[in-house]
DOTI-223990 format. One line per 4 residues: number of its first residue (from 1); their letters; for each residue x, y, z of N, C-alpha, C. Coordinates in Angstrom, 1 decimal, padded with zeros to 4 digits. Layout:
NUM) a) X/Y/Z/X/Y/Z/X/Y/Z; ...;
//
This chain:
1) xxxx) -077.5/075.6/-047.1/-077.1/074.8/-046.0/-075.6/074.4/-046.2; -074.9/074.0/-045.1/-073.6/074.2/-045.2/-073.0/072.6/-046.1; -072.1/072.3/-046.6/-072.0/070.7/-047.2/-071.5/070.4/-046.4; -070.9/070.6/-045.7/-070.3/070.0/-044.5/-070.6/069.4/-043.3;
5) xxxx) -070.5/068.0/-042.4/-071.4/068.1/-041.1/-070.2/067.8/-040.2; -071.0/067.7/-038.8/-069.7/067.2/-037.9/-070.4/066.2/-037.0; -069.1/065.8/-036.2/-069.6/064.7/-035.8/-068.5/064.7/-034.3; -069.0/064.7/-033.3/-067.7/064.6/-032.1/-068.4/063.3/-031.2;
9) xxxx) -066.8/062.2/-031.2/-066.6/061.3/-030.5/-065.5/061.0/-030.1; -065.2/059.7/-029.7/-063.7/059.1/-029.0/-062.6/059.0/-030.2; -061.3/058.9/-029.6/-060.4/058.5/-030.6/-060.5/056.9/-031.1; -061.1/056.2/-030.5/-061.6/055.2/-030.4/-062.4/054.8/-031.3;
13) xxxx) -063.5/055.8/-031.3/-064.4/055.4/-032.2/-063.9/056.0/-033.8; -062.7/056.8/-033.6/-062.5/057.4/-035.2/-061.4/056.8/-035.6; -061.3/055.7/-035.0/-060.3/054.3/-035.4/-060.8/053.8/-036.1; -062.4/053.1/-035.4/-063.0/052.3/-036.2/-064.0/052.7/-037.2;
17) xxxx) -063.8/054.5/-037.4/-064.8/054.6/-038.9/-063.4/054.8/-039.6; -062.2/054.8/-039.1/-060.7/054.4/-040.3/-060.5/053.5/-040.7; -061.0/052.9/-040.0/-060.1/051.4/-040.2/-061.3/050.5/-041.7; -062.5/050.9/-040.7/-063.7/049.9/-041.4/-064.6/050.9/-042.9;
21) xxxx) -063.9/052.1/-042.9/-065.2/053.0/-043.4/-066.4/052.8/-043.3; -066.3/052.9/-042.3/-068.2/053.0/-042.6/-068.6/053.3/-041.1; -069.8/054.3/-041.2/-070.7/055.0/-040.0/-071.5/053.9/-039.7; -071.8/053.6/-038.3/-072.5/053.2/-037.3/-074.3/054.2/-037.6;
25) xxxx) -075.3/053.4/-037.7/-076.2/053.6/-037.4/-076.7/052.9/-036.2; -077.4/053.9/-034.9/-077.6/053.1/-033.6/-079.3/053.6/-033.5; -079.8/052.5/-032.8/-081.5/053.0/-032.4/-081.9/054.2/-032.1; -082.8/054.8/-032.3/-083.1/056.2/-031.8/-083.6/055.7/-030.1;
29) xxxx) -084.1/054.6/-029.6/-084.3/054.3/-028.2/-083.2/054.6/-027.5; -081.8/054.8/-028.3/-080.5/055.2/-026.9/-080.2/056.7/-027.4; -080.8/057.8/-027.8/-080.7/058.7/-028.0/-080.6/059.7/-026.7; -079.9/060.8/-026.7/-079.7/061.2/-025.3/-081.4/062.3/-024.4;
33) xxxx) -082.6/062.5/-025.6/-083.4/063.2/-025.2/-084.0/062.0/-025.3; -084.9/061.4/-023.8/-085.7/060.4/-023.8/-086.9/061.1/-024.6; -087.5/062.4/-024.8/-088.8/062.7/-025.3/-089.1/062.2/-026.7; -087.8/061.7/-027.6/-087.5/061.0/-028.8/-088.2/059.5/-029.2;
37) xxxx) -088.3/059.1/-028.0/-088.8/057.9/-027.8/-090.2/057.9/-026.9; -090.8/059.0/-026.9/-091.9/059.4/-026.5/-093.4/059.5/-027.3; -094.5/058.9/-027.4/-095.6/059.0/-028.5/-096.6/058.8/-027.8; -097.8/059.3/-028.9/-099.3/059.7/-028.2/-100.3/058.9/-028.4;
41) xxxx) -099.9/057.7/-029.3/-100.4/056.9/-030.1/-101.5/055.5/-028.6; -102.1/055.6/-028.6/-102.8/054.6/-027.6/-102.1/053.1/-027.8; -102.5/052.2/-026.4/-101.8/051.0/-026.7/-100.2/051.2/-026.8; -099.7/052.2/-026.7/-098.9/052.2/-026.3/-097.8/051.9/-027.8;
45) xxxx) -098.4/052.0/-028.6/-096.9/052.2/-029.9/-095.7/052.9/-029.7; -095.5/052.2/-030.0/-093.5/052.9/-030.4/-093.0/052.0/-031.2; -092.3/052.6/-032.1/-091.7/052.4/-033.3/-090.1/052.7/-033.2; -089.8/053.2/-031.9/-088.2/053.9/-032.3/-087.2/052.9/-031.9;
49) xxxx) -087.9/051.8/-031.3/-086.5/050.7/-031.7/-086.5/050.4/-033.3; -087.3/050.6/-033.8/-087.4/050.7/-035.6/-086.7/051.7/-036.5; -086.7/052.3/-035.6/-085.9/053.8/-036.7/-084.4/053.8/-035.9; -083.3/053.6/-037.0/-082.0/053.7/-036.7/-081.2/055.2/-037.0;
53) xxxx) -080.4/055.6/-036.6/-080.0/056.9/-037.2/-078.6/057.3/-037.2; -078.2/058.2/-037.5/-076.8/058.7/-037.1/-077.0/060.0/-037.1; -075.9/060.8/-036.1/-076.6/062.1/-035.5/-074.8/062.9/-035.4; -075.4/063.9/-036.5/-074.3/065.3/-036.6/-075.0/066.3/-036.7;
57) xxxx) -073.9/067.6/-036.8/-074.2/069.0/-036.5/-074.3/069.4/-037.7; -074.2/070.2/-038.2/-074.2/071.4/-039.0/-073.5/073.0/-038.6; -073.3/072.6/-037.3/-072.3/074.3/-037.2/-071.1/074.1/-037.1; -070.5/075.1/-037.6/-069.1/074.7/-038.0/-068.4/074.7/-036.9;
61) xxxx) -068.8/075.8/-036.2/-067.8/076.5/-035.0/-067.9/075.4/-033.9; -066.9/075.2/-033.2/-066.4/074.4/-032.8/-067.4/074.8/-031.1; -067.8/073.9/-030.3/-069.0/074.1/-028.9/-068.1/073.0/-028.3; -067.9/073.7/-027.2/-067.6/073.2/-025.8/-068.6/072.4/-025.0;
65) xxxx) -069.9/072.8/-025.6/-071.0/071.8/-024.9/-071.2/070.4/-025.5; -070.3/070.7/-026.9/-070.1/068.9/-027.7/-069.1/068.3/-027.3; -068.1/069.1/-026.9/-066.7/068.3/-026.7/-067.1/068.1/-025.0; -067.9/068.3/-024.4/-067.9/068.2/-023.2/-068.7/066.6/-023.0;
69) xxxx) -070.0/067.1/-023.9/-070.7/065.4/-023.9/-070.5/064.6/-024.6; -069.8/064.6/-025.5/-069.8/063.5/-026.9/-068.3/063.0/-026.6; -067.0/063.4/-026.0/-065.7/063.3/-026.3/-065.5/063.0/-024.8; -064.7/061.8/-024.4/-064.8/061.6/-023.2/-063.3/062.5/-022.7;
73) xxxx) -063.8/063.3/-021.9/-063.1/064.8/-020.9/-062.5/065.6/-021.9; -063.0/065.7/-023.2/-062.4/066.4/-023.9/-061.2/066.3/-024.6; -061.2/064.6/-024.7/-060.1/064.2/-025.5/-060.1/063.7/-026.7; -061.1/063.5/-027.1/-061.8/063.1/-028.5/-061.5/063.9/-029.9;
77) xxxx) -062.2/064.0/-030.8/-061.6/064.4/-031.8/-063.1/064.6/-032.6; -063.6/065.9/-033.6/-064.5/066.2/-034.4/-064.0/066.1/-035.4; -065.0/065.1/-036.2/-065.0/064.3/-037.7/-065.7/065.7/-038.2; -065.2/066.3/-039.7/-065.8/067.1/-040.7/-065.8/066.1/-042.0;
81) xxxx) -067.0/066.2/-042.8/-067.2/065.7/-043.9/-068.0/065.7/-044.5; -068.1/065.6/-046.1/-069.8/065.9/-046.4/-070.9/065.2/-046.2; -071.8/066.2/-046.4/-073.3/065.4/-045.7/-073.5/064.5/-046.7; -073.2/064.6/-048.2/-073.4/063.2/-049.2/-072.0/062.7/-049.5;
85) xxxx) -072.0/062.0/-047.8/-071.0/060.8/-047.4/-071.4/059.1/-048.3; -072.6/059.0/-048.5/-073.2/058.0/-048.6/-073.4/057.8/-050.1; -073.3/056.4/-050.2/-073.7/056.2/-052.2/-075.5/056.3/-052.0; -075.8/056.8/-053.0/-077.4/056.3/-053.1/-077.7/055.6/-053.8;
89) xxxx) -079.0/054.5/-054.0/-079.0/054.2/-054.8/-080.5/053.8/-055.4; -081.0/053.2/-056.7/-081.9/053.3/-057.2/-082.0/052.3/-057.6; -083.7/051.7/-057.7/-084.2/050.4/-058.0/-085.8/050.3/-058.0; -086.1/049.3/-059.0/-087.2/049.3/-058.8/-087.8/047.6/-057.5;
93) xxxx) -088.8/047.8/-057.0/-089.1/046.7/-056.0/-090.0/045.3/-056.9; -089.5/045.5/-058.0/-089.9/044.4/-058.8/-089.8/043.1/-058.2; -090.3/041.9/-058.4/-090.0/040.8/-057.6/-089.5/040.5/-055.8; -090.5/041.6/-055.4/-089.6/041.8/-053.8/-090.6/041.2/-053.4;
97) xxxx) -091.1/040.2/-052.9/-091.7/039.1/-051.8/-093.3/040.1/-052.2; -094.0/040.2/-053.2/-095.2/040.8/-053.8/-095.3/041.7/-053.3; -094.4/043.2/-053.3/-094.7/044.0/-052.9/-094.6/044.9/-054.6; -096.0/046.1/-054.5/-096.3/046.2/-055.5/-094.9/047.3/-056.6;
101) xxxx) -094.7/046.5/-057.5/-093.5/047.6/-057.9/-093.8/048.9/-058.1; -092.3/049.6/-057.8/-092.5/050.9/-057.7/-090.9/050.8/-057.7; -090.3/052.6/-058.0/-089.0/053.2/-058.6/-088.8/053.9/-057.2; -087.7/053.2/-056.3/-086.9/053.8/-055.2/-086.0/054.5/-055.8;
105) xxxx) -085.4/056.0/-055.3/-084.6/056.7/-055.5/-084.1/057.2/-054.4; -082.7/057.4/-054.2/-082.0/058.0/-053.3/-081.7/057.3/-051.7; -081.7/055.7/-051.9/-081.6/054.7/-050.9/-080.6/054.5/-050.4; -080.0/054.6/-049.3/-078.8/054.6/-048.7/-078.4/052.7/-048.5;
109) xxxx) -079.8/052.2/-048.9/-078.9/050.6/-049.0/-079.1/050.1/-050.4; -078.6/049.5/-050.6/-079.1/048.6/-052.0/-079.9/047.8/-052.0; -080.5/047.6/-052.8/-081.6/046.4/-053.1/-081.4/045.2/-052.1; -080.4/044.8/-052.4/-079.8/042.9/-051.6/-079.8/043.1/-050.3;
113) xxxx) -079.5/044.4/-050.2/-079.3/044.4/-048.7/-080.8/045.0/-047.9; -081.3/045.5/-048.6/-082.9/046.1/-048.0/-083.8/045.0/-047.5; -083.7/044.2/-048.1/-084.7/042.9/-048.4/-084.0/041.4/-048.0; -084.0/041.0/-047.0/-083.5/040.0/-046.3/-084.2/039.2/-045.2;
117) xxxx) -083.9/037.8/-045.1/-084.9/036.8/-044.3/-085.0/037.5/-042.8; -084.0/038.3/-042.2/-084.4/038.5/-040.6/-085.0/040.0/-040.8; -084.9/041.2/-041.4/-085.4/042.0/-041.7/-085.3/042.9/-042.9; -086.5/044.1/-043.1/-086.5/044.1/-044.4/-086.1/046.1/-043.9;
121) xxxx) -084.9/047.0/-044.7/-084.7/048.0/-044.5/-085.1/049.0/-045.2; -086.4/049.4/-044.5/-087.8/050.0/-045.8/-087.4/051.5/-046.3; -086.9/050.6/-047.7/-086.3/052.0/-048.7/-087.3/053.2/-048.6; -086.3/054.6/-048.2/-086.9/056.1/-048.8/-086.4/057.1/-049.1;
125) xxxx) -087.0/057.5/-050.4/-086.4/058.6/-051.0/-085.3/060.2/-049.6; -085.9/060.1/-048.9/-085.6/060.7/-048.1/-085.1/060.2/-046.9; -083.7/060.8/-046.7/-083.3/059.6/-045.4/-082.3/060.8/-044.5; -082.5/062.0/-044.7/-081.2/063.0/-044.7/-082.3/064.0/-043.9;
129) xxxx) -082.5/064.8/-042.7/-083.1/065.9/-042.2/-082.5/066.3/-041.0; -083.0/068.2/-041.1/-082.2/069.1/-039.9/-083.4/068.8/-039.0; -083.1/068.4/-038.2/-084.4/068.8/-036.9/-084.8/069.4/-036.2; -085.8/069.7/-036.1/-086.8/071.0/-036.0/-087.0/071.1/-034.7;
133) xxxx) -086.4/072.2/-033.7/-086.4/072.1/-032.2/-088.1/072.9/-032.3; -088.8/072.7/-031.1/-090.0/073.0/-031.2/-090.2/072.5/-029.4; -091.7/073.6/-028.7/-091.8/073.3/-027.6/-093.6/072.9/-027.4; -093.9/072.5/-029.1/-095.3/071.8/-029.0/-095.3/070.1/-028.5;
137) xxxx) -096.2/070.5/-027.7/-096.3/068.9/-027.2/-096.8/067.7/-028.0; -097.4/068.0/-029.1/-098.1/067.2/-029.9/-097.3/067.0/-031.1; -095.8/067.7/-031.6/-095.3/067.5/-032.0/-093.6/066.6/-031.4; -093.3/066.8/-030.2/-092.4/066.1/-029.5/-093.1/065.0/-029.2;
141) xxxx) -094.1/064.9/-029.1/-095.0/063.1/-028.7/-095.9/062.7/-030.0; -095.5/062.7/-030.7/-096.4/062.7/-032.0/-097.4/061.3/-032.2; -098.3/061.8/-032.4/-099.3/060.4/-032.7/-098.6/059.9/-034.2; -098.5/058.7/-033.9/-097.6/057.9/-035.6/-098.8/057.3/-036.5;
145) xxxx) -099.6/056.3/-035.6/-100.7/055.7/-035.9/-101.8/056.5/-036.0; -102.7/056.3/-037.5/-104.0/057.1/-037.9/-104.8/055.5/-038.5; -105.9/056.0/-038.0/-106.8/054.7/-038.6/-108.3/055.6/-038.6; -108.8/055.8/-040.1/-110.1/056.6/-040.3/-110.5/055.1/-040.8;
149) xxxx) -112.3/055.0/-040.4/-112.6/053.9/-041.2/-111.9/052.7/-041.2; -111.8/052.6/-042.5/-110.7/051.2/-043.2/-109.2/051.6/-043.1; -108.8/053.0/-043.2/-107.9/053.6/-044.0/-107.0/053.2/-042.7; -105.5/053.0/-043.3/-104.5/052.8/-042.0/-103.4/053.4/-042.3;
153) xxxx) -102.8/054.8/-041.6/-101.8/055.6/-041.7/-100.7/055.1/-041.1; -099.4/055.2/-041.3/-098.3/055.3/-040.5/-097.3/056.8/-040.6; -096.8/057.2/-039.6/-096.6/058.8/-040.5/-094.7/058.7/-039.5; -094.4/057.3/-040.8/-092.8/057.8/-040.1/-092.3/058.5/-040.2;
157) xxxx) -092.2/059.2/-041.2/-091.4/060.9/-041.1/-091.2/061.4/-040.2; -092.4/061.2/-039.5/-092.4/062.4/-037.9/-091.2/061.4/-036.9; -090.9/060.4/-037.1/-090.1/060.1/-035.8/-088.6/060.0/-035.8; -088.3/060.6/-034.7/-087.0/061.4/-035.1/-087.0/063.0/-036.0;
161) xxxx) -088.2/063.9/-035.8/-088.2/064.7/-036.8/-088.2/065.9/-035.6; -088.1/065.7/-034.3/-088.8/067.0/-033.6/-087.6/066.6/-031.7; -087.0/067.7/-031.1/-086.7/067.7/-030.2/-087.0/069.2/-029.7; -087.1/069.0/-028.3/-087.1/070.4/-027.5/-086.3/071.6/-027.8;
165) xxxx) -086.7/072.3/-027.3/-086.1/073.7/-028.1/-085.0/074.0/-027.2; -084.7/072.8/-025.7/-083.3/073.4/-024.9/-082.4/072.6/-025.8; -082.4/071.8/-026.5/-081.4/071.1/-027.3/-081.1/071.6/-028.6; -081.7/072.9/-028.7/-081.3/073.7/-029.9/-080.3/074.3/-030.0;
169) xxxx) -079.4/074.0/-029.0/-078.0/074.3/-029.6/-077.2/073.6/-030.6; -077.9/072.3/-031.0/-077.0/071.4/-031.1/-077.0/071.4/-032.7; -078.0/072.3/-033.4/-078.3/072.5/-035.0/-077.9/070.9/-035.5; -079.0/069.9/-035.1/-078.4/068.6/-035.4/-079.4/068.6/-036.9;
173) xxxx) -078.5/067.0/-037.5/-078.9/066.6/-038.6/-078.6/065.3/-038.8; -079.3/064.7/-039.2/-079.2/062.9/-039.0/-079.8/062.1/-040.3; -079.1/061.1/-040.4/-079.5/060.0/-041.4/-079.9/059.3/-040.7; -081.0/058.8/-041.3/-082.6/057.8/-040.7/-082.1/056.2/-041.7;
177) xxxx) -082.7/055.6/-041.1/-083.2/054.1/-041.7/-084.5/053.6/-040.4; -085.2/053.0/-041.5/-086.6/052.1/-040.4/-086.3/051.1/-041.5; -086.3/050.3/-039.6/-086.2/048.2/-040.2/-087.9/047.7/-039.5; -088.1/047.1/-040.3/-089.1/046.1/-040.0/-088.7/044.6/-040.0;
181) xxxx) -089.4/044.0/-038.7/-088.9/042.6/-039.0/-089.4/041.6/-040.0; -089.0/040.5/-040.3/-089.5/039.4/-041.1/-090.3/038.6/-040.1; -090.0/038.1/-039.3/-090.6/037.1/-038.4/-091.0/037.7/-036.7; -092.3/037.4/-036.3/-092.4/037.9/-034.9/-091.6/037.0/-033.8;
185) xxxx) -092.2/037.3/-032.5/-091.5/036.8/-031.4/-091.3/035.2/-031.2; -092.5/034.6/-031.9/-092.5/033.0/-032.2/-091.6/032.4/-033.0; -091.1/033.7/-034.1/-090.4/033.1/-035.3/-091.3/032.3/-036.4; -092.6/033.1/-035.9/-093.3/033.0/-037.3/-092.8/033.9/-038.4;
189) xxxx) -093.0/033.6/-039.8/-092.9/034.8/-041.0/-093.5/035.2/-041.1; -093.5/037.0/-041.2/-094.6/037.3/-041.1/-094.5/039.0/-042.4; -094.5/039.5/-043.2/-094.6/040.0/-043.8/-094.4/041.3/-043.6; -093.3/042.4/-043.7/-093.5/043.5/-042.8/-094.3/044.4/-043.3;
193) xxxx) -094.7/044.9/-044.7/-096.1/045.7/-044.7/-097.0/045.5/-044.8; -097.5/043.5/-045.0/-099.0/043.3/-044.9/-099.4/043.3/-043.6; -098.4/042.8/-042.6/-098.5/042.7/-041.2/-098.0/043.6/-040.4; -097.8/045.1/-041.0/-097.4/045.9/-040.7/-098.4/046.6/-038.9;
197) xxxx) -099.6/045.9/-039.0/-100.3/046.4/-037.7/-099.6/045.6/-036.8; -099.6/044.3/-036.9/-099.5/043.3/-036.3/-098.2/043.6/-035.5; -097.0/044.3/-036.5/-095.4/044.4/-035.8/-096.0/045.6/-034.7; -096.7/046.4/-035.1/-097.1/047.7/-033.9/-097.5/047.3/-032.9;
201) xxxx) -098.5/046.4/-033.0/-100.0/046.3/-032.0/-099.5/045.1/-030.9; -098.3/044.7/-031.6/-097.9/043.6/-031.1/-096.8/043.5/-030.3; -096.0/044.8/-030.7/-094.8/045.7/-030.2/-093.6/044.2/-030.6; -093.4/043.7/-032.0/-092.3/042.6/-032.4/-091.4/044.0/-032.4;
205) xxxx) -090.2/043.4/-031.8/-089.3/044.6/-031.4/-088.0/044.3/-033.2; -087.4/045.4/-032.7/-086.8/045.3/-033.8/-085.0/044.0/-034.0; -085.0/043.4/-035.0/-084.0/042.2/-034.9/-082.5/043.0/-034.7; -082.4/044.1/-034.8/-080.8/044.4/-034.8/-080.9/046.3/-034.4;
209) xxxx) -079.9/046.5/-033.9/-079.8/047.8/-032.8/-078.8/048.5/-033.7; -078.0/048.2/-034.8/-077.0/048.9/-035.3/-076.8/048.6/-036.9; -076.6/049.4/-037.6/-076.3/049.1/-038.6/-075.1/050.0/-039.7; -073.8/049.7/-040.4/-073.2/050.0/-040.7/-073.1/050.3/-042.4;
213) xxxx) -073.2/051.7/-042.2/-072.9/051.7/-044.0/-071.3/052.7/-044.6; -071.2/052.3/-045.9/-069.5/052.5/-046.3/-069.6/053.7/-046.6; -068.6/054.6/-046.8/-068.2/056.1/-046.8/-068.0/056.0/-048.2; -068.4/056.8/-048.8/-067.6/057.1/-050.1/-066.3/057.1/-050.3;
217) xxxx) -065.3/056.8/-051.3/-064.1/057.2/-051.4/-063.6/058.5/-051.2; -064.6/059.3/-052.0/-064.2/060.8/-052.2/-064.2/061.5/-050.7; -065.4/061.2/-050.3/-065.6/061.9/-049.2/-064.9/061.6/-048.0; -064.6/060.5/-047.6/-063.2/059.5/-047.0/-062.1/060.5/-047.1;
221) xxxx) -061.6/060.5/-048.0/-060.2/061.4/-048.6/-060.4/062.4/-048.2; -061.2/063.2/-048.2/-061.6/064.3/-047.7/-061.8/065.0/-046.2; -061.7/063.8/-045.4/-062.2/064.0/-044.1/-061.2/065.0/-043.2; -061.7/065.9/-042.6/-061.0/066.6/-041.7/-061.1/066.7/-040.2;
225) xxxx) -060.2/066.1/-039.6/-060.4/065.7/-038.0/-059.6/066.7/-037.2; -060.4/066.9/-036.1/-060.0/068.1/-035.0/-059.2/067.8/-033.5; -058.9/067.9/-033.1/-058.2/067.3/-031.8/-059.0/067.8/-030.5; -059.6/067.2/-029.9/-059.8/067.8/-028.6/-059.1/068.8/-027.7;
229) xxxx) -059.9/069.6/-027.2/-059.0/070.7/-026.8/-058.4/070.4/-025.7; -058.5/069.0/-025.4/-057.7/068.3/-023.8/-056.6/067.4/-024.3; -057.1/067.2/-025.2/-056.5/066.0/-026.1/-054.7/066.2/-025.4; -054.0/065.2/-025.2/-052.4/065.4/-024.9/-051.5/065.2/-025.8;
233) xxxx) -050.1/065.6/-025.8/-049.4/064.9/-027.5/-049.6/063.7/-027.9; -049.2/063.1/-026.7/-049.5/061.3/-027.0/-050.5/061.3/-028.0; -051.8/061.9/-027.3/-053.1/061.2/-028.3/-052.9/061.9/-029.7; -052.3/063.1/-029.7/-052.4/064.0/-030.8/-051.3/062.6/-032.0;
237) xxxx) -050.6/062.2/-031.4/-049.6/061.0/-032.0/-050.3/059.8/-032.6; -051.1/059.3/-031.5/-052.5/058.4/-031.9/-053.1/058.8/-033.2; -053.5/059.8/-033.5/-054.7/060.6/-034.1/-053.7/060.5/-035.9; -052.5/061.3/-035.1/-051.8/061.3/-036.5/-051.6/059.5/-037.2;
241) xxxx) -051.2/058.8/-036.1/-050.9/057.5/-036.8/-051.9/056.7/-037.8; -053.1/057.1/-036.7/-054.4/056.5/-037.4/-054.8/057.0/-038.6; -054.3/058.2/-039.3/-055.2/058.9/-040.0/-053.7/058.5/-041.0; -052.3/058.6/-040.7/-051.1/058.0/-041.4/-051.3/056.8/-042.4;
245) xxxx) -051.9/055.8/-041.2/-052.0/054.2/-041.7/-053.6/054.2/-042.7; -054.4/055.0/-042.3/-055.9/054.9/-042.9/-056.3/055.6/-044.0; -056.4/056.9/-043.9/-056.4/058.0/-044.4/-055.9/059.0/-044.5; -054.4/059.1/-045.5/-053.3/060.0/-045.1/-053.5/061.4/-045.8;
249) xxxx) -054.8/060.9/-046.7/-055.2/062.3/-047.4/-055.9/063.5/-046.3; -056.0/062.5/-045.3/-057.4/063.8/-044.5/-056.3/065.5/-044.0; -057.3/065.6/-043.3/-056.3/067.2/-042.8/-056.4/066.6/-041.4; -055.7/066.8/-040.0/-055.7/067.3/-039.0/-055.5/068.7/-038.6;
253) xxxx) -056.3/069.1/-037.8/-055.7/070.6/-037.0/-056.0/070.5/-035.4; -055.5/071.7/-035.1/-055.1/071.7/-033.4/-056.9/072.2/-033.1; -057.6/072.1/-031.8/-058.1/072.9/-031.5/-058.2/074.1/-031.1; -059.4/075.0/-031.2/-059.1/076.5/-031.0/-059.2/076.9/-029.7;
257) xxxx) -059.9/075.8/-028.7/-059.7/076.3/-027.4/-058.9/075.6/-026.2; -057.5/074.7/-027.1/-056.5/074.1/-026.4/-055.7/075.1/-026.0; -055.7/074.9/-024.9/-054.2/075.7/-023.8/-055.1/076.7/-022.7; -056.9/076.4/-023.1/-057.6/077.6/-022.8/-057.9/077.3/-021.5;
261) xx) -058.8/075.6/-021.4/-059.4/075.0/-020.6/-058.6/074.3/-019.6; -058.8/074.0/-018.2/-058.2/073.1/-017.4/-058.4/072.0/-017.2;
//
């Protein structure tokens, strides 16, 4: 797989991963395929105001169908950088509000920050996947909720794990986080995996829609930004300043199909 991912937005928005280092993680409920926020689960579950993400490519070659939707008229600019952008990190859940200990590996938050009074950001080893375009229905609407007997399943993995096979151009790949809240709609406390049914069955929506984590140094320095192929000198001027004042290590280059388009 390639180390590298991409990412096309505004000049706007590659101000503010300059300025602040750090990627935006946004809800999967504002994702542009509504079937993402789709499930087969009775009563009506959904979980995807719960799962946060951030959403890049993997193909290197430059698509006109990204710069068309993602870059407003094709003025934008494609972020390259590595896919282990992020620190990880490792802990055990010792003393975490009696949840039973156990050795997290490969956490994109830290301890202090996972476990806090408005919500708790349920560490997993795995937070990084390509997703799997597919035109089964039971996999684009996936039942999340399993209850045999006593036994009570949740099967986050799957959400965010599956889009239609017309969006297979887009060879995407995304970092995940799922928040659970601390307190329901009363602003009772309420425990997020003992009362784990309760946040479903109850639909306690999620306390926050975005969440921001820091870039590594290395990988920062490293960043290579592309110019829209509409992009005009002025912005190409912008682009250079920002990356002057912020990150003077990165590379800029022209794009390959400027002078092509009208």
């Amino acid at each position: 797989m390639n180390d590298y991912i991409y990412h096309y937005t505004s000049i706007e928005t590659l101000a503010l991963i300059l300025k602040n280092k750090k990627i935006r993680f946004n809800s999967l409920k504002n994702v542009d395929d509504i079937n993402e926020t789709q499930f087969s689960d009775e009563n009506d579950v959904n979980l995807s105001s719960h799962t946060l993400i951030s959403c890049w490519t993997n193909n290197e070659e430059e698509n006109l169908a990204f710069w068309n939707m993602y870059t407003p008229n094709m003025k934008g600019v494609r972020i390259k950088i590595s896919k282990n952008m992020f620190q990880e990190y490792s802990f055990n859940t010792e003393y975490v509000s009696n949840i039973q200990n156990s050795l997290i590996t490969n956490s994109l938050v830290p301890k202090n920050e996972c476990f806090n009074s408005n919500y708790w950001i349920v560490p997993f080893s795995k937070n990084f996947l390509e997703v799997i375009y597919t035109d089964q229905e039971d996999l684009l609407k996936p039942q999340i909720l399993k209850i045999e007997n006593e036994n009570f399943t949740v099967k986050i993995g799957e959400i965010g794990k599956y889009k239609s096979k017309i969006w297979e151009f887009q060879k995407e790949v995304r970092f995940t986080l799922f928040i659970l809240p601390t307190s329901d709609t009363n602003g009772n406390k309420i425990h997020p995996l003992n009362d784990f049914q309760k946040i479903m069955f109850n639909k306690i929506p999620c306390p926050i829609e975005n969440y921001f984590i820091d870039i590594k140094n290395e990988a920062f320095k490293n960043m290579e930004v592309t110019l829209g192929p509409k992009c005009t000198f002025s912005e190409e001027i912008i682009v250079e300043a920002l990356l002057e004042k912020y990150n003077p290590t990165a590379k800029i280059s022209k794009n390959k199909f400027q002078g092509l388009i009208r």
